[in-house]
N, C-alpha and C positions, 0 to 999 in steps of 0.2 A: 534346560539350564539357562542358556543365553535368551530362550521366549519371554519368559519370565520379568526380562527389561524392557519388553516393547507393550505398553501400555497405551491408553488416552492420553497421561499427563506427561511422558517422554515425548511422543510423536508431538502433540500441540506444542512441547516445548521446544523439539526442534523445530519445527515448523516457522516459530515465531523467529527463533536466534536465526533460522536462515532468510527471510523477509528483512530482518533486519540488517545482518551483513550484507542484505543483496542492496538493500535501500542505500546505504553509504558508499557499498564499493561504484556502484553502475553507473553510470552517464546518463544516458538517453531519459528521459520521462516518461514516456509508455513502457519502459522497465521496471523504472521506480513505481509504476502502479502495478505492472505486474507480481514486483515484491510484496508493495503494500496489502493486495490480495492476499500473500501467503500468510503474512505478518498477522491480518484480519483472523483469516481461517483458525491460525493456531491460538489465537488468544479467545474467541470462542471457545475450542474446545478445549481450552486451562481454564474457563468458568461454567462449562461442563463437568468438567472433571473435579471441581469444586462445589458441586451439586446446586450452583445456585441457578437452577433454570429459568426463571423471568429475566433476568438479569442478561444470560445469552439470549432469550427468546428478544428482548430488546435491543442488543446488541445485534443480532443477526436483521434485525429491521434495520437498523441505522449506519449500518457498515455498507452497503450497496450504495445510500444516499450520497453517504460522503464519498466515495469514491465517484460518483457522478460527478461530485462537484470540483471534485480534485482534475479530472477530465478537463470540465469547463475552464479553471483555471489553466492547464496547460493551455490551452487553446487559445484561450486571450494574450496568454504570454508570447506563443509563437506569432502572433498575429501582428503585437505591438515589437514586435524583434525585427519581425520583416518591415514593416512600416519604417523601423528607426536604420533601417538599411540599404532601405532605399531610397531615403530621404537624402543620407551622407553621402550614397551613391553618386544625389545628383550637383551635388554641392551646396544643398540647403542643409545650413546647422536650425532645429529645433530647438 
């Protein structure tokens, strides 16, 4: 009776709604990717479950990508944060 609700297109869609409230609630940035994974994952499987398989099969190519690149963006961010505070640190304004 209650199996009946747990599907492809249930799970992917909680998946996504939970990626995404993790994405808004969290702080940290290697959380927000690790939401963004989820967020990834389940939206795949809603274009799974919507039988359009090229569509995930390219999707599932390009989701890694950008999450690389979203990495490297943290990274530069923390970089130019610590720069800009160490700079104020020493009483040089930038």
């Amino acid at each position: 009776m209650y199996l009946d609700f747990i599907n492809l297109t249930t799970v992917s869609a909680a998946l996504t709604l939970i990626g995404a409230v993790g994405i808004i609630a969290l702080a940290k940035p290697l959380d927000k990717v690790i939401m963004f994974a989820l967020l990834q994952g389940g939206f795949i499987g809603m274009i799974v479950a919507a039988k359009y398989l090229d569509v995930a099969m390219v999707a599932a190519i390009f989701d890694p990508i950008s999450t690389v690149i979203l990495l490297i963006g943290i990274i530069k961010i923390n970089e130019v944060r610590k720069k800009n505070q160490e700079s104020q640190g020493e009483g040089n304004f930038v």
